[in-house]
MIMILO-81030 format. One record per residue (C-alpha): residue in three letters; x, y, z. Coordinates in steps of 0.02 Angstrom, whole numbers, padded with zeros to 5 digits, always signed. Each point is the difference from the previous one (the first is absolute). Example, Ala and Ser with C-alpha at 12.3 -4.5 7.8 and 13.67 -1.06 7.14 Angstrom:
2
ALA+00615-00225+00390SER+00069+00172-00033
***
This chain:
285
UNK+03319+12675+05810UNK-00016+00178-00060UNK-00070+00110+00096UNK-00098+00169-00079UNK-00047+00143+00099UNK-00143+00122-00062UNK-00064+00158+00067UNK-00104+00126-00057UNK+00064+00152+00050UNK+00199+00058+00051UNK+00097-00136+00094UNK+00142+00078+00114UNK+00120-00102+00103UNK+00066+00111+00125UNK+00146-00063+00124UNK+00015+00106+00171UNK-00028+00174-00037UNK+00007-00020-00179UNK+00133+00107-00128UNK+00042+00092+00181UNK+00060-00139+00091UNK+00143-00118-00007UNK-00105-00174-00047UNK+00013-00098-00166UNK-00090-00103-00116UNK+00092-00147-00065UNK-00039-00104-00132UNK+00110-00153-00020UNK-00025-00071-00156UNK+00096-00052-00165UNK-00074+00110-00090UNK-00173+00163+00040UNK-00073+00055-00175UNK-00098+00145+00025UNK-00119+00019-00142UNK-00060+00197+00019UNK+00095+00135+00016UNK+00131+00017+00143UNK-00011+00165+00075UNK+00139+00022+00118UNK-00005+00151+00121UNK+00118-00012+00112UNK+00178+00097+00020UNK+00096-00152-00069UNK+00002-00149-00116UNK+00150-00136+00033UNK+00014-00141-00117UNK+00130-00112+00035UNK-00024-00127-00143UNK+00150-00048-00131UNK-00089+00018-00181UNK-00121+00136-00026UNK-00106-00022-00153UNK-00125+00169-00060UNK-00102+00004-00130UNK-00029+00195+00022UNK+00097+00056-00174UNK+00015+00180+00082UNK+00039+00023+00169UNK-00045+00166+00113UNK+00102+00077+00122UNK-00034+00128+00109UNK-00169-00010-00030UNK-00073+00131+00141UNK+00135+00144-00065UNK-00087+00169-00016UNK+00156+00081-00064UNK+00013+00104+00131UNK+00157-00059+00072UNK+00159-00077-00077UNK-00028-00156+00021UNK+00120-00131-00102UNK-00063-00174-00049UNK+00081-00150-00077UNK+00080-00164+00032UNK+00134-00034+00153UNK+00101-00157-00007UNK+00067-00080+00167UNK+00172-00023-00006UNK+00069-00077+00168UNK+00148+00099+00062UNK+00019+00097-00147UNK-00093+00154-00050UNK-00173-00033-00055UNK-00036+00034-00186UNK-00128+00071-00088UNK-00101+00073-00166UNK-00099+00142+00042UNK-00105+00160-00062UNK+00102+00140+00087UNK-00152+00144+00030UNK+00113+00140+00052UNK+00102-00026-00182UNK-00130-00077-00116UNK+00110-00128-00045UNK+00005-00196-00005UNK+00164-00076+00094UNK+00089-00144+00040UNK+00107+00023+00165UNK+00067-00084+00170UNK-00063+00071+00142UNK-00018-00040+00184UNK-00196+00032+00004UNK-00108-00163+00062UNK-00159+00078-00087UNK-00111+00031+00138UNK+00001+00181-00039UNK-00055+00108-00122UNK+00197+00032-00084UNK+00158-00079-00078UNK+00147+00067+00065UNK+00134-00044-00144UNK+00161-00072+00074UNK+00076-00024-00186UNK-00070+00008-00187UNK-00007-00191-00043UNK+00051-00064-00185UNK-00142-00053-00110UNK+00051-00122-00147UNK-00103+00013-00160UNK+00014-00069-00179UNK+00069+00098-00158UNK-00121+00134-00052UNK-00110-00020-00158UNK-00115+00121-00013UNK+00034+00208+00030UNK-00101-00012+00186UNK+00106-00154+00056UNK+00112+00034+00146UNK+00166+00005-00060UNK+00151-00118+00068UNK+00174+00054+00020UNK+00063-00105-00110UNK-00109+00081-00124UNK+00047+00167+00047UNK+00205-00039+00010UNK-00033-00078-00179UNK-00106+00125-00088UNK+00056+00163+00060UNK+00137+00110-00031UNK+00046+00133-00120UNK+00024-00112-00159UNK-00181+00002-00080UNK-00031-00149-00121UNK-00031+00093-00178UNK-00093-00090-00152UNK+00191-00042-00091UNK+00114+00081+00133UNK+00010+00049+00172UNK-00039+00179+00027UNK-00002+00120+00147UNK-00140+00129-00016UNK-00054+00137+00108UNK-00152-00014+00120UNK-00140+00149+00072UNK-00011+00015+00173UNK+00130+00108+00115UNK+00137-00110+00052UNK-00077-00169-00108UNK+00147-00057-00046UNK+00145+00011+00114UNK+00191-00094-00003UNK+00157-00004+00090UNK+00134+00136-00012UNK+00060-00073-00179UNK-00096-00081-00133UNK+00119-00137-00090UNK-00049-00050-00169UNK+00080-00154-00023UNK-00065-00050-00162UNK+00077+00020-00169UNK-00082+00162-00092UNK-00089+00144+00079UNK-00103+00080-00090UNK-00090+00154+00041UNK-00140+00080-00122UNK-00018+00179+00086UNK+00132+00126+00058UNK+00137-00046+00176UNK-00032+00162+00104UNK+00138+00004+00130UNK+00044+00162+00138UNK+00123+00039+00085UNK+00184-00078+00024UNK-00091-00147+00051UNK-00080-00034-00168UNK+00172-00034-00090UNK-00006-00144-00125UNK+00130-00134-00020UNK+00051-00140-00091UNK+00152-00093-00013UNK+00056+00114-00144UNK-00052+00160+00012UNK-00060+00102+00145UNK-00129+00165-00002UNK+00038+00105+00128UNK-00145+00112+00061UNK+00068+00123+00125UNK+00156+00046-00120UNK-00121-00035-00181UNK+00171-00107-00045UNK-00011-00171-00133UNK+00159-00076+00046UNK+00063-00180-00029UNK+00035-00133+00114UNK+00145-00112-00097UNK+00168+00051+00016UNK+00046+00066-00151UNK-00143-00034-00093UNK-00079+00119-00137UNK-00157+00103+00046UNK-00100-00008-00179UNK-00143+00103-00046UNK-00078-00084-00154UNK-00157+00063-00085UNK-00103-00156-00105UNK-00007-00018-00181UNK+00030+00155-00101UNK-00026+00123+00148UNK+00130+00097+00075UNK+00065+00044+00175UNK-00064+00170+00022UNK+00079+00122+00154UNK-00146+00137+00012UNK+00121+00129+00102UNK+00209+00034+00021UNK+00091-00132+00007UNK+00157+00023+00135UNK+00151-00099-00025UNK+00111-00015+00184UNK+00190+00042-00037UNK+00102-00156-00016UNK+00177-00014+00064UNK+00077-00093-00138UNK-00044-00051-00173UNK-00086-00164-00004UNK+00051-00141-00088UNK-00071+00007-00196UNK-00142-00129-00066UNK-00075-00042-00149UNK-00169+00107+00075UNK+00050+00180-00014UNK+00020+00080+00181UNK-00053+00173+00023UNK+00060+00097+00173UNK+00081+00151+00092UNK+00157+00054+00068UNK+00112+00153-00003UNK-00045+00095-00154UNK+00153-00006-00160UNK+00035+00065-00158UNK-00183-00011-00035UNK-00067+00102+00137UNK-00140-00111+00034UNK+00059-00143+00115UNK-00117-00119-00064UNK+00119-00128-00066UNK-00039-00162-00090UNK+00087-00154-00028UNK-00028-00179-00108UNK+00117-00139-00073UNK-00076+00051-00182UNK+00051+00185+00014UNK+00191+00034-00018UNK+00030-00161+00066UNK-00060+00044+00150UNK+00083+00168+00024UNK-00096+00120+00138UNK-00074+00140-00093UNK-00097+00170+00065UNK-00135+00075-00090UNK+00008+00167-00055UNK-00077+00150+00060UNK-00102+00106-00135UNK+00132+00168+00052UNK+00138-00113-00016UNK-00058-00092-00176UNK-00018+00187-00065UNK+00168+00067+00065UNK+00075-00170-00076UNK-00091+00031-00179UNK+00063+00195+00025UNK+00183-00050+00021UNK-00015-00143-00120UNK-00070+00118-00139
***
């Protein structure tokens, strides 16, 4: 039979000396619904049941904190022998984190042992954490263009930083504005030709191999100051191209010699000097 007790004022049950002593009240039942609010004041709450179940959507922690000390606040995880674990606000750095530690949360810090790993799923949206995976696969210097891959330049000192080399490995590089180099370091080669800061020298790479200078379409290869020809040991061997160089000055008084397989069958010849044309005219008549 149920039994219903009523008063009209407080009702206190008080064991011994009350919250000061060492008594209990124990109620053995299957199951104590409390239908007001439970208001519990003590210096500890234990419950030792397997399934919690709250319908609270938003749970407070640390509900007393003035601010006035550091005080962190989260959720520990029991671990057995190992190091606890736990996701915490850390107070002294303002920051959420997810560590190991060997705190039992009866005080008012974490002590982090290790930073623990915290798995997520592929990011979506521009505020979504992002993964590794995401990170490995979408950085780098190659920056996806609208029809090719370009790499641009970014604001911000230091933005965009790579190893000691960048290797293009593509098939065409193409570059819109000017290649600034300095120093001996900023040399330029290819498998061809080389440019040569320190000593300002163009210089080929195949044994061999001819060096060409060719302007496009009607224009012309234009050399805007002297042009110095080194002193060659020996006449080289004739061509159908017409071969223009120095040695030991001749008859002609120049030493600017020229030689091609469609002049005099490729015979060496030396062009003349304007005093020696004149004395040659002179003595001519």
């Amino acid at each position: 039979m149920a039994k219903h007790l009523r008063t009209s004022t407080d009702y206190t049950i008080k064991t011994g000396t009350g919250s000061s002593g060492s008594n209990s009240v124990i109620l053995d039942t299957k199951t104590t619904r409390v239908k007001g609010d439970l208001i519990v004041e003590g210096t500890e709450t234990t419950l030792d049941t397997t399934t919690l179940t709250i319908e609270d959507p938003i749970i407070r922690l640390a509900k007393n904190n003035t601010n006035t000390t550091d005080t962190d606040s989260g959720i520990l995880v029991e671990r057995g022998v190992d190091n606890n674990a736990a996701f915490y606000w850390n107070e002294g750095d303002d920051v959420f984190k997810a560590v190991t530690t060997t705190s039992d949360g009866t005080g008012t810090s974490i002590t982090d042992t290790a930073l623990a790993k915290i798995q997520a799923a592929e990011p979506a949206a521009a505020s979504d954490v992002a993964t590794k995976n995401y990170v490995d696969s979408t950085s780098g210097v190659s920056l996806s263009g609208s029809t090719n891959n370009q790499v641009v330049t970014v604001t911000g000192a230091s933005a965009l930083q790579g190893e000691a080399n960048l290797t293009f490995d593509g098939t065409t590089l193409g570059v819109a504005g000017a290649i600034t180099t300095s120093g001996d370091a900023g040399d330029i080669s290819t498998q061809t030709i080389n440019i040569d800061s320190g000593s300002a020298t163009i210089s080929g790479l195949r044994s061999n191999e001819d060096l060409i200078l060719k302007a496009s379409g009607t224009g012309n290869v234009v050399i805007d100051d002297t042009l110095t020809f080194s002193a060659m040991a020996t006449d080289p061997t004739a061509t159908a191209q017409t071969i223009l160089y120095n040695k030991t000055a001749g008859g002609g008084g120049t030493g600017l010699y020229f030689r091609s397989t469609a002049i005099g069958s490729g015979a060496v010849g030396e062009l003349i000097s304007k005093k020696k044309a004149t004395a040659l005219a002179i003595a001519l008549g």
